[in-house]
N, C-alpha and C positions, 0 to 999 in steps of 0.2 A: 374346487379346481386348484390344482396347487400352482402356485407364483411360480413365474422362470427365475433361475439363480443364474448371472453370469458363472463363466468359469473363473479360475483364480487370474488376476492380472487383465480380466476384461472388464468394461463397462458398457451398459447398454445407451447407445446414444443415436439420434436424431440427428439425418441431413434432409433438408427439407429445399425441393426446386419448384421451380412456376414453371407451369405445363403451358404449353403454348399452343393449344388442344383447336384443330379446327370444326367446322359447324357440325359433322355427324358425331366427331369425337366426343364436344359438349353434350349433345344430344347424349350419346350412350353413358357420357360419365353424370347427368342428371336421370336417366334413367333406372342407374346403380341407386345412386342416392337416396330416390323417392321408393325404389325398392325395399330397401333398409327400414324408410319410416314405415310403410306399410306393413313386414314382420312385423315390427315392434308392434306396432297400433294394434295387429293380431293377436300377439301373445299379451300383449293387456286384456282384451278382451276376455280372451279365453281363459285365464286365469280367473277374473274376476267372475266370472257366469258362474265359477262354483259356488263364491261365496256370496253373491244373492240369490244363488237357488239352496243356501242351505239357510239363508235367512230367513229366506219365504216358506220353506217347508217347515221350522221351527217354528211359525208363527201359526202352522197348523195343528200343531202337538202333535204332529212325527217325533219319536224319539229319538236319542242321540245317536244310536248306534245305525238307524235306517235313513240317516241323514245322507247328501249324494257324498261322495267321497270326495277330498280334495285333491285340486290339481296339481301336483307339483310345476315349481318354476326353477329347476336346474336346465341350464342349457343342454344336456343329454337329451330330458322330456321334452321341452321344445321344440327340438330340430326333430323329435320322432313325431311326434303331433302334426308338426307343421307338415311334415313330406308326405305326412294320410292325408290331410287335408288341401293342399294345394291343387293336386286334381281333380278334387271336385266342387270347390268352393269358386261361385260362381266370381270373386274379387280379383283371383290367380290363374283360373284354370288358362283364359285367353292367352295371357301374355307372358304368365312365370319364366317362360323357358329363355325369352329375349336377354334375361341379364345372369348372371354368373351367380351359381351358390352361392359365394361368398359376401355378396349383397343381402341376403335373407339373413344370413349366420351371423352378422354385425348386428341388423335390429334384436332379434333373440337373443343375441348376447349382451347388448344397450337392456332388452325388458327384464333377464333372468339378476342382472346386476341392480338394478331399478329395484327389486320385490326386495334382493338380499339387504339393502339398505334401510329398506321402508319395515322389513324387519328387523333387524340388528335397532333400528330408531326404538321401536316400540317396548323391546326388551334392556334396552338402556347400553346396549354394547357398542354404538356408536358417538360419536363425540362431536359437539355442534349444537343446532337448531334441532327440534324434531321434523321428522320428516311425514309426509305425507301420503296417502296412497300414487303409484306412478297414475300419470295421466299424458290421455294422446299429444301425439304430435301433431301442430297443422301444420299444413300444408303453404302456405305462406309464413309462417313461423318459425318455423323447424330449420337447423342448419342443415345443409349439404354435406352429407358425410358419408362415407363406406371406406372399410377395412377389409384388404386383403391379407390371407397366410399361408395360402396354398397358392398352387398352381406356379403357373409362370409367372418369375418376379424379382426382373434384373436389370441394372442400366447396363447399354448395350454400349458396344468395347469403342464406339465413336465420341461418345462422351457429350452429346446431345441429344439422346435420344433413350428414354425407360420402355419396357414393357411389361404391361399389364394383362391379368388374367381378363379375357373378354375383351376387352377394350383395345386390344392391339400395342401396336408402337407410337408414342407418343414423343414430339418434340418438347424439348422444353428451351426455357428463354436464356438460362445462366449454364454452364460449362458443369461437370457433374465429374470433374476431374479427382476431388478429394475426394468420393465415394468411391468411384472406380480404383484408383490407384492401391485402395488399400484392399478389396478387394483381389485385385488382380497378384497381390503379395500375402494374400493369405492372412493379412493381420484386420480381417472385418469379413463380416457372413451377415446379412441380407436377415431379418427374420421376419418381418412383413410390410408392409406399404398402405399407409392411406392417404387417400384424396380425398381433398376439402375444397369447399367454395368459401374464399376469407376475403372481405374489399375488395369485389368484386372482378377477384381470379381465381384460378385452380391450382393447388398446390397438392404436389404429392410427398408427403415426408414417408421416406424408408428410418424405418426401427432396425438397427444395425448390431450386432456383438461386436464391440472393437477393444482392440488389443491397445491401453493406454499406459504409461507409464506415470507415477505423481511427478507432477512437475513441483518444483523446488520454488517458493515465495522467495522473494526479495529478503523480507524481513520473519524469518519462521518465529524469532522469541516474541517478539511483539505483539499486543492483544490496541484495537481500533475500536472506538465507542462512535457509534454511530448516530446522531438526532437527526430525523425528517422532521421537514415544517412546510411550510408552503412560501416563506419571505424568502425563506434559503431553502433551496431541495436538499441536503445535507451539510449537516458541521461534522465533519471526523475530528477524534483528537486520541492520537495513540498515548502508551504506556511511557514515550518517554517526553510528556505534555507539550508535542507538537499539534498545533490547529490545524485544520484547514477547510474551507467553503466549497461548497460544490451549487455553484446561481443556479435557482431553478430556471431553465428555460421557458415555458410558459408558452406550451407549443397552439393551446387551444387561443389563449388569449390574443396573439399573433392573428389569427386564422377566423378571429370574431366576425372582421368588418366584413369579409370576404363571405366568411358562411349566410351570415344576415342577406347579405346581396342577394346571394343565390336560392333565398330559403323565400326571399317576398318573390322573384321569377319562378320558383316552383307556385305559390299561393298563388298566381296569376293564370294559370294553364289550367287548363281540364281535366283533375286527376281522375283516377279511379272512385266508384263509391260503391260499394256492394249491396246498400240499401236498397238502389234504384237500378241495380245491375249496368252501370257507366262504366266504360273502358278508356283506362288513361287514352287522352292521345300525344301523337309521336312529339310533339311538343312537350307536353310534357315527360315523356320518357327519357327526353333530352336532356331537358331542365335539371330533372332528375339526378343523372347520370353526372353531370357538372359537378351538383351537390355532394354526391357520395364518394367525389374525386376530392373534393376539399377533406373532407371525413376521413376518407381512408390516407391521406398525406397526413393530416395531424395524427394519424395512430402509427402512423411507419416512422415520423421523427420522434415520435417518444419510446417508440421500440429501441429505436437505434442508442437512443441517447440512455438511455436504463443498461442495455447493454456495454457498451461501453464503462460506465460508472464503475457497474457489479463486478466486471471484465477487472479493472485497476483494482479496486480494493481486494478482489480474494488472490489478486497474484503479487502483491506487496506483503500483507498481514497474515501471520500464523492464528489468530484467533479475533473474529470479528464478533461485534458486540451491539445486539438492536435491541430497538423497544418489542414489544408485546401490543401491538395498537389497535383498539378497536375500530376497526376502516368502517363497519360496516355503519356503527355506531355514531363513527365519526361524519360518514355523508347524509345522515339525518340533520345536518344541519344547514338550515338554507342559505345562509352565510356563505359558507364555507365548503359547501359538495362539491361545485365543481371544480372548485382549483384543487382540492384534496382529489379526484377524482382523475386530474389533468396530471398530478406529479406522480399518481402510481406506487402509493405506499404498501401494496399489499404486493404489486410483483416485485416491489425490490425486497423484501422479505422472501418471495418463494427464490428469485433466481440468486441472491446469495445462500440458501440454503442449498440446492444442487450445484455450486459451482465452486465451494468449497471443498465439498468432497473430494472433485476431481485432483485438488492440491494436497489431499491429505490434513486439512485443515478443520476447526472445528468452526461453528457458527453459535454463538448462543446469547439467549431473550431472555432479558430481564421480565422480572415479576410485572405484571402490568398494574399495579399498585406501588408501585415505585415512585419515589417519588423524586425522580433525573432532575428535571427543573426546581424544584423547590430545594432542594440540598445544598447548600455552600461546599463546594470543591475545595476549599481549602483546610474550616475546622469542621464540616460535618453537620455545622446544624441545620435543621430543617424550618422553615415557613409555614406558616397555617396558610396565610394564604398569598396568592402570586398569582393575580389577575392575569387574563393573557395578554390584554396591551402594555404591559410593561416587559420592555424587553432589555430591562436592563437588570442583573440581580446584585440586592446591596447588602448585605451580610450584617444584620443587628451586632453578631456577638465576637467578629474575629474585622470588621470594618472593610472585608474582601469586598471590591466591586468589576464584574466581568458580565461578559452581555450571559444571556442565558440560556442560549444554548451550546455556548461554547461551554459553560459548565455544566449543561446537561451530559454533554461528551464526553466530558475529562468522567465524570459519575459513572456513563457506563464503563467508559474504562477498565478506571476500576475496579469495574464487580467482576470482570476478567480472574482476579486473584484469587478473588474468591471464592470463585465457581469450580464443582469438584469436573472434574474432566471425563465426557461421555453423557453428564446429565441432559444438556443441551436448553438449562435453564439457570439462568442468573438470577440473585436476589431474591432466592429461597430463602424459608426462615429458618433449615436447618443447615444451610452448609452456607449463608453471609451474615456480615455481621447484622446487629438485630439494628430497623430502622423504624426511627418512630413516629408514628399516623397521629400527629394531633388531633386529626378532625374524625378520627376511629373508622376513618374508609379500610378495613378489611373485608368487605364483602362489596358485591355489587348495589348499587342504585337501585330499588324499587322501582319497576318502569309503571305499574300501576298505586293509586294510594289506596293505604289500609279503610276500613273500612271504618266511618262515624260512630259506633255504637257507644251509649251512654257506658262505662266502667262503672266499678263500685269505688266511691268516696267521691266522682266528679257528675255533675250534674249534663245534662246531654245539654251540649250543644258550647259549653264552657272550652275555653282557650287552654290550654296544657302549657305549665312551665315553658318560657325558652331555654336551649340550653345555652351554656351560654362557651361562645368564641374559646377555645384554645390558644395560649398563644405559644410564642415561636420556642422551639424545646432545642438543647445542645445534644447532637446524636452519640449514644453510651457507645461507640468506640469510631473512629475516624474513617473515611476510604482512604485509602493508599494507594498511590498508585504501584506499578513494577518498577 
């Protein structure tokens, strides 16, 4: 299926309102939802019954060619599949008609996207983790979600009020002004609508064509080196070696004493337990509800406060400059998950990479073998080693002392210069200059160890040389900054 291309001078962008949906409305718009998962849960199935009925037939010594045929998972075959089968499968027959096609065509289009990946994983053309076969949605698990693309799908000209296919006209709670007005002038087109159930409301973001012009940065020459930590949520320090701190808020740790409160009055109440077939009661529903109001307030002031941040720097700086940071890697550590988890190091990487764009600006990640901290910002040399509780860095060989992530900052800096334009990678080892790994980390970590087997000339079980410390090396040519 081929990608939509804006036209020239458009961008495709996202306004997203809170539906203020009353009791049938939620009804129908959970309705939608559980719709959705039910396709998909289909079209896994159905896909897969090919291939353990070719599994099972192989293990009979059928041969290849009288094997059952496979099923294809492009959403074309699906949605023809599913419209044979929905009249008669006793799962759909009753009730299919109560929700809007475009409930069905969402899960098929979530399963046919699910198989493309769990293919692309196994032939090596995806980039990541490997992936696994898709597997169902529960039903207590599973987000609330459905996309519409057709049908009727407009906010309507009062400016409090959307309409959706099936679902009718719906209030919502915020003024729908900036959708409309651009709309109403021809500089935005509607291309489709989802509702979602997110912290425990309904949000319908329209996916829009709008006509955007590059807004102009403050500072277009200038490149900003960016370090995330969790003492400080960021040190910038541009190209002409100004600093500056951005305090992590610390919105969860705030909200501790509060959640705890609220988390021993839940433990207190009658929840659910599906062992013994227990149904919360309204007490605890209650309890509940208080809880997941602390929860959803600490994820709305760390939304607000990311945006904001990402907001200042890509409308100042012509060329911003991040780490490369293993998050995922990084919240394996029990130390340090949650506040790594609480500062949101992975969406301030995604939302300065889309909000750059909008300024015509570039965004680009240093090598994640870089070594930002360990480098003296002023003659280049690099440390073997630089514990993390030392936060101050002293420079053996030029006597520079500056805390350390202030000159992890000034480093990515930088590599700004050095970076060829369009790559969208800094501290390449063919386009910066060469930096030296005393401790020979160019590859990753071993997450398993090799395996004891006796070598030839060492006796099993005998201790292997240590190697022995690196020390601190002058780097064969300097960062500079602009």
């Amino acid at each position: 299926m081929k990608k939509f291309r804006p036209q020239a001078g458009f961008v495709v962008q996202a306004y997203r309102f809170a539906l203020d949906a009353n009791a049938a409305q939620e009804r129908a718009l959970r309705s939608h939802c559980g719709a959705a998962r039910a396709a998909y849960n289909w079209a896994i199935a159905w896909v897969e019954a090919s291939w353990w009925q070719r599994k099972a037939e192989a293990t009979y010594g059928i041969p290849e060619q009288q094997l059952t045929e496979w099923r294809p998972w492009s959403l074309p075959s699906l949605r023809k599949a599913f419209n044979a089968a929905k009249h008669t499968d006793l799962r759909f027959a009753a009730w299919w008609e109560d929700n809007s096609k475009e409930a069905y065509s969402t899960g098929l289009a979530n399963a046919a996207a699910a198989f493309d990946n769990y293919a692309k994983s196994r032939q090596g053309k995806r980039r990541g983790r490997a992936m696994g076969m898709p597997r169902f949605k529960s039903k207590r698990k599973a987000r609330l979600s459905c996309r519409f693309t057709t049908g009727t799908i407009r906010v309507d000209t009062d400016g409090r009020h959307v309409t959706l296919p099936r679902l009718g006209t719906i209030r919502v709670h915020e003024p729908t002004v900036k959708l409309l007005a651009r709309v109403q002038t021809g500089t935005a087109r509607v291309l489709s609508a989802t509702v979602r159930h997110e912290r425990g409301r309904w949000f319908v973001s329209f996916q829009a064509e709008v006509k955007r012009d590059l807004a102009r940065v403050d500072r277009p020459n200038e490149a900003v080196g960016i370090d995330l930590g969790v003492k400080t949520l960021a040190v910038m320090a541009d190209s002409a070696g100004q600093i500056r701190e951005v305090a992590n808020p610390r919105h969860l740790d705030t909200a501790l004493k509060q959640l705890r409160r609220a988390s021993r009055t839940v433990s207190r109440r009658h929840g659910p337990d599906r062992r013994r077939g227990q149904e919360p009661s309204k007490r605890w529903e209650k309890a509940n509800a208080a809880r997941n109001r602390v929860h959803h307030r600490v994820a709305n002031l760390r939304e607000d406060a990311l945006h904001k941040l990402t907001s200042a720097v890509t409308g100042t700086y012509g060329t911003v400059v991040v780490e490369d940071l293993n998050v995922a890697g990084m919240l394996r550590n029990r130390r340090l998950a949650r506040r790594i988890a609480d500062a949101g190091f992975g969406e301030i990487r995604r939302q300065l990479a889309y909000k750059t764009q909008r300024n015509g600006c570039r965004t680009l990640a240093a090598d994640r073998w870089f070594p930002s901290s360990k480098t003296c910002s002023g003659c280049g040399a690099v440390k073997a080693k630089l514990p993390l509780h030392v936060r101050t860095y002293e420079c053996d060989a030029c006597g520079m002392v500056i805390d350390r992530d202030a000159g992890a900052a000034l480093n990515l800096a930088a590599l700004a210069a050095a970076a060829v334009a369009g790559t969208g990678v800094a501290g390449d080892q063919d386009i910066a200059p060469a930096v030296s790994k005393p401790r020979g980390a160019d590859q990753k970590t071993r997450t398993t160890r090799p395996g004891r087997k006796a070598r030839p000339g060492r006796a099993r079980g005998a201790i292997p040389q240590q190697r022995k410390e690196a020390r601190d090396r002058p780097q064969t040519e300097a960062l500079t900054l602009w």
